[in-house]
C-alpha positions as CSV (number, residue, x, y, z in Angstrom):
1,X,0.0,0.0,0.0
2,X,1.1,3.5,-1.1
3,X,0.2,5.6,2.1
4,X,-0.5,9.5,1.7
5,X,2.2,12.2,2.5
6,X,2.7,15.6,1.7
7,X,2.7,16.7,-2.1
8,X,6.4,18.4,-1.7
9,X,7.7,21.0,-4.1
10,X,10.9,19.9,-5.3
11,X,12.2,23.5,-5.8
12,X,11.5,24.6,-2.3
13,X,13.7,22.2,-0.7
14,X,15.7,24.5,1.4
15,X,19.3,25.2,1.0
16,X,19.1,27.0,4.4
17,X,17.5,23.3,6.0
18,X,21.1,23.2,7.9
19,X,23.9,24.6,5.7
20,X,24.6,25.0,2.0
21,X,26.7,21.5,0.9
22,X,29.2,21.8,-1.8
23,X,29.4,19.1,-4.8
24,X,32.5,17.5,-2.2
25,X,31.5,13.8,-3.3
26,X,32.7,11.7,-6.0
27,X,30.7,8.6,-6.3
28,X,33.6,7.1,-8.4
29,X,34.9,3.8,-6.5
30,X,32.3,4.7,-3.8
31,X,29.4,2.3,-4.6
32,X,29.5,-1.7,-3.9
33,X,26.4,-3.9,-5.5
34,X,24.1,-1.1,-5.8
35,X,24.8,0.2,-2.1
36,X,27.1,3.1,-0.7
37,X,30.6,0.7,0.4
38,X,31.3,0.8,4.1
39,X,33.6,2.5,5.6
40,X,35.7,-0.7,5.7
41,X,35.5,-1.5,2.1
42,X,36.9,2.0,1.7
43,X,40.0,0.7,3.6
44,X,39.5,4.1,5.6
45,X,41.9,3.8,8.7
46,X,42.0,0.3,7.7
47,X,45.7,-1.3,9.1
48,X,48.6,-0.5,11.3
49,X,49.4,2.3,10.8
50,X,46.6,3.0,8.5
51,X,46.8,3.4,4.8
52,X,44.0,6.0,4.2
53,X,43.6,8.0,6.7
54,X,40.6,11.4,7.8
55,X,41.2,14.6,6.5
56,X,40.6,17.0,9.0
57,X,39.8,19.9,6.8
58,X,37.1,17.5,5.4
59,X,36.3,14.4,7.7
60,X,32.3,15.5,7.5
61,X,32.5,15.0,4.1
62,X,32.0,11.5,2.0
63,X,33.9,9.3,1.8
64,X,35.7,10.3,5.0
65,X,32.5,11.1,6.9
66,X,31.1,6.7,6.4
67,X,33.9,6.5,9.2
68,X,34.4,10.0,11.0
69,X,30.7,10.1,12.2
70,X,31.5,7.2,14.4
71,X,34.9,7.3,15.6
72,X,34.5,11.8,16.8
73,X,36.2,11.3,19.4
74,X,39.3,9.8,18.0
75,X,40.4,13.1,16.4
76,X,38.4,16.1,17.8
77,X,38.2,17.2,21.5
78,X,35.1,15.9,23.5
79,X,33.5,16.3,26.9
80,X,31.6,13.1,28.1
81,X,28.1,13.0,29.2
82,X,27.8,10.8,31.8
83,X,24.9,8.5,32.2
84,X,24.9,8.3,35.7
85,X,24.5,5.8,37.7
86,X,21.0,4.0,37.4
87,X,19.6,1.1,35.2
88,X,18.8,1.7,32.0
89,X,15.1,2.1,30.6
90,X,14.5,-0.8,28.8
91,X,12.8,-0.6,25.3
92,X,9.9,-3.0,24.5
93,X,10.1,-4.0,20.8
94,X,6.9,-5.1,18.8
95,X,8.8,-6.0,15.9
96,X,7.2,-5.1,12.2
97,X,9.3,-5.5,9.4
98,X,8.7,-1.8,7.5
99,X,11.0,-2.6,4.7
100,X,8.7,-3.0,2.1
101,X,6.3,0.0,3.1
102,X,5.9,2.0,-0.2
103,X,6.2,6.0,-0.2
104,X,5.8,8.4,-2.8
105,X,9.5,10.3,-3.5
106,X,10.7,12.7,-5.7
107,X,8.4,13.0,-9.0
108,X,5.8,10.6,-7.7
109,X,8.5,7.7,-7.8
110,X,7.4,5.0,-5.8
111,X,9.7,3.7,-3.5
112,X,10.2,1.2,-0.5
113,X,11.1,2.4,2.5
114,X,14.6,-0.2,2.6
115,X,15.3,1.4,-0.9
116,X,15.5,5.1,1.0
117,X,17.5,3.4,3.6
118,X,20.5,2.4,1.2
119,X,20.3,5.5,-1.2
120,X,20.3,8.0,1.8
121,X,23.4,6.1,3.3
122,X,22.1,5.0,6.0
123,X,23.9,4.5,9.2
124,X,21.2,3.6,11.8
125,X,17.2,3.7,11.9
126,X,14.6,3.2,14.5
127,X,11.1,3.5,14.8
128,X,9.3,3.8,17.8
129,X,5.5,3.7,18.4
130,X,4.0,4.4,21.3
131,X,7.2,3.8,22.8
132,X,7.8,0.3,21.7
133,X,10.4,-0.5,19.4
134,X,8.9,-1.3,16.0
135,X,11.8,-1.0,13.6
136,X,15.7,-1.0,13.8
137,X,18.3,-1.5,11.4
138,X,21.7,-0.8,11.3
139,X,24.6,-0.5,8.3
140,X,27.8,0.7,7.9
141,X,29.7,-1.3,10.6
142,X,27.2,1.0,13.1
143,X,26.1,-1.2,16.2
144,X,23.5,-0.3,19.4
145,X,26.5,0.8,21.1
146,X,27.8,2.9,18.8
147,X,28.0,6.7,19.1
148,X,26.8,8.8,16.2
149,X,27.5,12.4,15.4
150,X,24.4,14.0,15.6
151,X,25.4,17.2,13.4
152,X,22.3,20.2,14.1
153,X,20.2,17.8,15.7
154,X,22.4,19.2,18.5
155,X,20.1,22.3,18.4
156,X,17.0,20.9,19.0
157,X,18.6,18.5,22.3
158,X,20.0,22.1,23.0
159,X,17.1,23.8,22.8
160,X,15.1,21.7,25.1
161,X,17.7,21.8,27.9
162,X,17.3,25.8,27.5
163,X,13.5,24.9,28.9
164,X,15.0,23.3,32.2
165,X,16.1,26.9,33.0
166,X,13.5,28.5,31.6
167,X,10.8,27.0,34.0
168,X,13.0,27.1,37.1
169,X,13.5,30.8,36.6
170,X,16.8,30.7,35.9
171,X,16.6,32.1,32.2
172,X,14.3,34.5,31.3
173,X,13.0,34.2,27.5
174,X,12.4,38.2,27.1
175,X,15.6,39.6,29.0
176,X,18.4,40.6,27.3
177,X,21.5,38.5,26.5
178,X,23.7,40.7,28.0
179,X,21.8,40.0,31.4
180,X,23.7,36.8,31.1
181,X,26.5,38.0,29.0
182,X,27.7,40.8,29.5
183,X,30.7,40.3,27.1
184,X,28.3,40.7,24.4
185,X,27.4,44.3,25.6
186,X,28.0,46.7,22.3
187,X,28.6,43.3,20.6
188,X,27.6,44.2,16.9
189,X,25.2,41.4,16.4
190,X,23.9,40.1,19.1
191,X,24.0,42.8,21.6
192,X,20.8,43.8,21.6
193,X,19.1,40.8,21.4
194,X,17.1,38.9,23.5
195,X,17.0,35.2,24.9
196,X,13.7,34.6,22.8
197,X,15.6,35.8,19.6
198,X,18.2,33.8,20.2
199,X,16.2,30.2,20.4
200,X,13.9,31.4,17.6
201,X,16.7,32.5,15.2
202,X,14.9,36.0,14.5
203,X,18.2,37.5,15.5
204,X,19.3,40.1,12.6
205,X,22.7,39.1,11.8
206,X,25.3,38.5,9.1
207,X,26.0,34.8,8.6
208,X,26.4,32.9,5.7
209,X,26.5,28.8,6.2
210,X,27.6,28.9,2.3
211,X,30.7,26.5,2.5
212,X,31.4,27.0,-1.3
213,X,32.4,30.5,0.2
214,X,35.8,30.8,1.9
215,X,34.7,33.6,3.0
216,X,31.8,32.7,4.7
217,X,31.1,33.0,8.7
218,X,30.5,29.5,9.2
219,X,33.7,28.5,7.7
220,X,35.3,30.5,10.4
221,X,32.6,29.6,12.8
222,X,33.6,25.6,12.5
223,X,37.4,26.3,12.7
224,X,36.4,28.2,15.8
225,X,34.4,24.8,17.3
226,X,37.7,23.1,16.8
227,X,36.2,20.9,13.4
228,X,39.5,22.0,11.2
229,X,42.3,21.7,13.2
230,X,44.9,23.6,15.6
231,X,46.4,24.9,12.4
232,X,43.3,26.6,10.9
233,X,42.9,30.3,11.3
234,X,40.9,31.6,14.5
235,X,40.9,27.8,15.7
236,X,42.2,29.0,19.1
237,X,39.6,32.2,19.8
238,X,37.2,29.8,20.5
239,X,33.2,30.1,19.7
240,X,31.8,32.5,22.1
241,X,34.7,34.9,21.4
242,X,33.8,34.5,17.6
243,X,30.1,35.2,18.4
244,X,31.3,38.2,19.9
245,X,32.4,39.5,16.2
246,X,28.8,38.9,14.5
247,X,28.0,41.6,12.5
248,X,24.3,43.5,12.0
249,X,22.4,42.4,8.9
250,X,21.0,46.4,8.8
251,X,17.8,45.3,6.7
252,X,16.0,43.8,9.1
253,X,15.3,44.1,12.7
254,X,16.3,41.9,15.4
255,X,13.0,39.3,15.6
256,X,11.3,39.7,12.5
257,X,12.3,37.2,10.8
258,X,13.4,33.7,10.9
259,X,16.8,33.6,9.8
260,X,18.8,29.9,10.0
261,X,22.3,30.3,11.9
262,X,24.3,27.8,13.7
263,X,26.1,30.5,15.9
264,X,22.9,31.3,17.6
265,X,22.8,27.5,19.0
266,X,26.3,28.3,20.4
267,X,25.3,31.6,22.0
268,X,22.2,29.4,23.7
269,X,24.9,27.2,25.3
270,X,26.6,30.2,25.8
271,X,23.6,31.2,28.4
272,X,22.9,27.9,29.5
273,X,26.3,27.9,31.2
274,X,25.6,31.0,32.2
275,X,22.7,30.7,33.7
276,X,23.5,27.4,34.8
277,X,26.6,28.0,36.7
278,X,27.5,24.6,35.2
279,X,29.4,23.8,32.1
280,X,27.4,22.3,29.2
281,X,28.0,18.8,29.1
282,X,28.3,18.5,33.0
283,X,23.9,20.5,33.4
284,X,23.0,18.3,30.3
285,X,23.8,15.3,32.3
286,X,22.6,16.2,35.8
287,X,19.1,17.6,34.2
288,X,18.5,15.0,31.7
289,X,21.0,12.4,30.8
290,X,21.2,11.0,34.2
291,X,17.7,10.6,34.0
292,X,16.6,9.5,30.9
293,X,18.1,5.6,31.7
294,X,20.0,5.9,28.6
295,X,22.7,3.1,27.9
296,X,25.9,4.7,27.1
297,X,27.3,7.7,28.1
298,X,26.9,10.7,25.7
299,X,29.8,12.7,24.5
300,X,29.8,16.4,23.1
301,X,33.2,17.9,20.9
302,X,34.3,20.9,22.3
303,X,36.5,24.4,21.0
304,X,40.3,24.5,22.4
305,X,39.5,26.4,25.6
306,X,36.4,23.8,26.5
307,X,33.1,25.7,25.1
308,X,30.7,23.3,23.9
309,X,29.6,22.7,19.8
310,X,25.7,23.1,21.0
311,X,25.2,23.7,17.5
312,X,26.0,20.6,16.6
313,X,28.4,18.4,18.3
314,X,26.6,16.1,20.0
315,X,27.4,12.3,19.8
316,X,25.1,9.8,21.2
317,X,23.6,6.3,20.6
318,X,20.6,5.5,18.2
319,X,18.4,4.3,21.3
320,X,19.3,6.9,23.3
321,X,18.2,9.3,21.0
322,X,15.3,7.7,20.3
323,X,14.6,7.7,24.5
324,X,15.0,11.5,24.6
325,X,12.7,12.0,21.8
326,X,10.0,9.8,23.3
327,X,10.3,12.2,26.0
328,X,9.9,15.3,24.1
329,X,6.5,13.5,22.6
330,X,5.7,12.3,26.3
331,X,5.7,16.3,27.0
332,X,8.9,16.1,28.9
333,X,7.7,12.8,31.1
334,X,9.8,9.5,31.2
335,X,11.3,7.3,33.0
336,X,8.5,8.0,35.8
337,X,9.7,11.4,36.5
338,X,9.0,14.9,35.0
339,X,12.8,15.6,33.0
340,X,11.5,19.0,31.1
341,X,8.7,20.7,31.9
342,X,5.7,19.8,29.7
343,X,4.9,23.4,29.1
344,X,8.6,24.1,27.7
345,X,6.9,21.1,25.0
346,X,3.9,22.9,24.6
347,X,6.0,26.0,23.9
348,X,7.7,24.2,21.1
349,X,4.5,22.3,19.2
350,X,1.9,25.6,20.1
351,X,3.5,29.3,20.5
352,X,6.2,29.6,17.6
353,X,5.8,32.7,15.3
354,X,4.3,31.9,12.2
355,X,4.9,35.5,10.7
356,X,8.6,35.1,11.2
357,X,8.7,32.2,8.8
358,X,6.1,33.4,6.4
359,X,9.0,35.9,4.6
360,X,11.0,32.5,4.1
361,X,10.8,29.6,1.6
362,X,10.1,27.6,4.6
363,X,6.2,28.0,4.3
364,X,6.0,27.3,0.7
365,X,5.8,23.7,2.5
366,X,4.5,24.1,5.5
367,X,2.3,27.7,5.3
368,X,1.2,27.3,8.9
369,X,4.7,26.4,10.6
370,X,7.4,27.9,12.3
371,X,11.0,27.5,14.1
372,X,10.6,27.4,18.1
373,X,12.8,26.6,21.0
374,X,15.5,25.3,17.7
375,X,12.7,22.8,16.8
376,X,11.1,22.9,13.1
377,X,7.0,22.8,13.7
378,X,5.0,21.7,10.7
379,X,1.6,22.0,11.7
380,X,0.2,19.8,9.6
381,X,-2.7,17.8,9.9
382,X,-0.6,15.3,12.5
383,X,1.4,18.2,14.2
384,X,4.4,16.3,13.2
385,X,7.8,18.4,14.3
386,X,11.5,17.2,13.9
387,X,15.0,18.2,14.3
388,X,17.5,17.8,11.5
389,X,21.1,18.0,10.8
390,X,23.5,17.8,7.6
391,X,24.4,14.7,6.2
392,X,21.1,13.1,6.8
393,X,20.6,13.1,10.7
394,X,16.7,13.3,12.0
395,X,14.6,13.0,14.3
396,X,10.8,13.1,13.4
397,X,7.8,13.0,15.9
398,X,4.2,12.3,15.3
399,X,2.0,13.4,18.0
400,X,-1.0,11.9,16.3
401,X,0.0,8.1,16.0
402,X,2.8,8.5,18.6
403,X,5.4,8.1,16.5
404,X,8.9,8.6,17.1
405,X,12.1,8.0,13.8
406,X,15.7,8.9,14.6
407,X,17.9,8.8,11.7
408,X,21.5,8.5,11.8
409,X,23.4,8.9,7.9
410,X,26.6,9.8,6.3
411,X,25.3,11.7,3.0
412,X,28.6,12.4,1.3
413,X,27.0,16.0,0.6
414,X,26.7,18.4,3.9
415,X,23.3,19.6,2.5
416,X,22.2,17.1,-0.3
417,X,18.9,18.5,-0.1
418,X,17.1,15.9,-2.5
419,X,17.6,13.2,-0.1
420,X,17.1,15.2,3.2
421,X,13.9,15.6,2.0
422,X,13.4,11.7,1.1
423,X,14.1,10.8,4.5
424,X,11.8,13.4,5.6
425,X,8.9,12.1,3.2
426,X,9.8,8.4,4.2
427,X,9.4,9.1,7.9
428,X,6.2,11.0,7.5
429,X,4.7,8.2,5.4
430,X,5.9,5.8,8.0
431,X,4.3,7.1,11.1
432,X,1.2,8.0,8.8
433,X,1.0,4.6,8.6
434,X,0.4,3.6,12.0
435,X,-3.2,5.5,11.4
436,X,-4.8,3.1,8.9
């Protein structure tokens, strides 16, 4: 059965979903019996010493990225997040085989939903619904233990820490940055905005995430994160001294419009610290790690003088992913204990700013949506909202058939924006499916 999904506009899909990608792959030598080769059929670190080794001006990048996404912390900087000390929340499986669930793609092709798996390179998949384990595979060497880079679906785990703060009183949504930061006072950029700005993305400022441009601020802003290097210019300023530098974008005013920017998700851990009094990796596992009953520890890479990546550096399990986002559908609730507030939820799915995204192509797709709390809200007719990150990383939610899909991938293109999107229609169509 073909099940309905959304009738997507192949020329809206969104440059500006995470980052631009560049044309960096070259599927010469990279594809094995109709299937993206693993990492160890690409002999990558393969042998002692190894043979062919990661680029670090390029590891997130095919073919490097089929083995950097799992192995980040043998060649960047990481702080761990520790699971603490109690069991871990088991996951009931009810086992259906979705392989052969048909979706319409691109063009009305019809396709099975273990065909998107292998062209969207795949590195892990699960399904739950209604918290049970319905559907879990695995490629690419990647295991239930293994640790996954989690690209910008860092800003969505980042933005729902923010809420921990925000309803203990701790961070105030209207106030000013510089009530937190007060380094940022006559900053050019973000000085004069507020909290809410910040989590929304309606700040006004100059940044580009073109990475065909060398001249682009997110070029600087990843050397800055510590992702190129101790060799690569501005590597040792550090992130929150870089966000300092941000320029004005004079056309606009600071929350008017929603304007995609990963330095705005390192400013929010910038305040989370703040407000905190805790650094990021050690409140992210007191407040909700610890008490998720996740099985590994998490990890998170960090700049050269210990900042956080919020924006994106995350590294966690596929399970545990998948028990954080049953969370966030459970409005904050799991593990029997409250872990975010459930109005901090609402506040995502409910109170985002609809006239912020209207100016963007954005609501060519989704007309009634908007970006809260780093979260992308559909509103559609399941008030389905997700979290993605370049390279194919997702998480998508279905509050109508209580459906929960984590993603894990290694698309050779940072922003290969036809088959973002084909996970994205696969994963609707999937939890649609639970309705029939």
């Amino acid at each position: 059965m073909i099940h309905p999904i959304w009738n997507f506009k192949r020329a809206l899909i969104l440059a500006s979903v995470c980052c631009i990608g560049l044309p960096q792959a070259d599927a010469q030598d990279t594809m094995v019996d109709g299937r993206p080769k693993t990492a160890a059929e690409l002999g990558i670190m393969k042998g002692t010493p190894p043979s062919r080794t990661v680029d670090i001006s390029a590891w997130d990048k095919g073919p490097d990225n089929r083995w950097a996404f799992q192995h980040i912390s043998e060649f960047l900087h990481v702080a761990n997040i520790s699971r603490g000390s109690g069991p871990a929340v088991p996951l009931e499986t009810a086992f259906d085989d979705l392989s052969g669930l048909e979706f319409k793609g691109h063009d009305n092709e019809t396709l099975t939903v273990a065909e998107m798996l292998v062209r969207t390179y795949t590195d892990g998949f699960i399904v739950l619904q209604d918290g049970d384990v319905i559907f879990e595979k695995y490629f690419n060497g990647m295991t239930p233990g293994t640790r996954h880079l989690l690209m910008s679906v860092s800003k969505s785990v980042t933005g729902t820490m923010a809420g921990i703060l925000v309803n203990d009183g701790r961070l105030d949504p209207t106030a000013a940055i510089t009530d937190y930061i007060p380094e940022m006072t006559g900053a050019p950029g973000f000085g004069g905005t507020t909290v809410r700005q910040v989590l929304d993305m309606t700040t006004s400022i100059v940044f580009s995430e073109d990475y065909a441009d060398p001249d682009a601020e997110v070029v600087a802003h990843e050397a800055t994160t510590a992702w190129r290097g101790e060799t690569a210019p501005l590597a040792k300023e550090g992130v929150y001294a870089f966000a300092t530098t941000i320029e004005k974008d004079p056309s606009r005013p600071h929350g008017q419009q929603f304007h995609y920017a990963s330095i705005n998700t390192d400013v929010l851990g910038w305040l989370i610290e703040r407000a905190s009094g805790q650094r990021f990796a050690e409140f992210f596992s007191d407040t909700i790690w610890s008490k998720l009953g996740a099985d590994h520890d998490g990890q998170i890479t960090v700049d050269y003088k210990g900042a956080a990546a919020a924006n994106g550096g995350f590294v966690l399990t596929l399970r545990d992913l998948a028990r954080f986002a049953q969370m966030v559908l459970d409005d904050g609730f799991y593990n029997d204990q409250q872990i975010v507030s459930s109005g901090w939820i609402d506040d995502i799915r409910f109170n985002g700013n609809n006239s912020a995204w209207k100016p963007t192509s954005y609501a060519e797709t989704w007309p009634n949506g908007f970006y809260r709390n780093q979260w992308y809200v559909t509103k559609d007719d399941h008030g389905s909202f997700f979290a993605v990150g370049v390279n194919g990383q997702h998480i998508w939610i279905n509050p109508t058939t209580r459906t929960v899909i984590v993603k894990f991938s290694s698309l050779p293109v940072s922003a290969d924006k036809d088959n973002i999107v084909l996970g994205w229609l696969a994963m609707d169509a999937i939890s649609r499916s639970f309705s029939d």
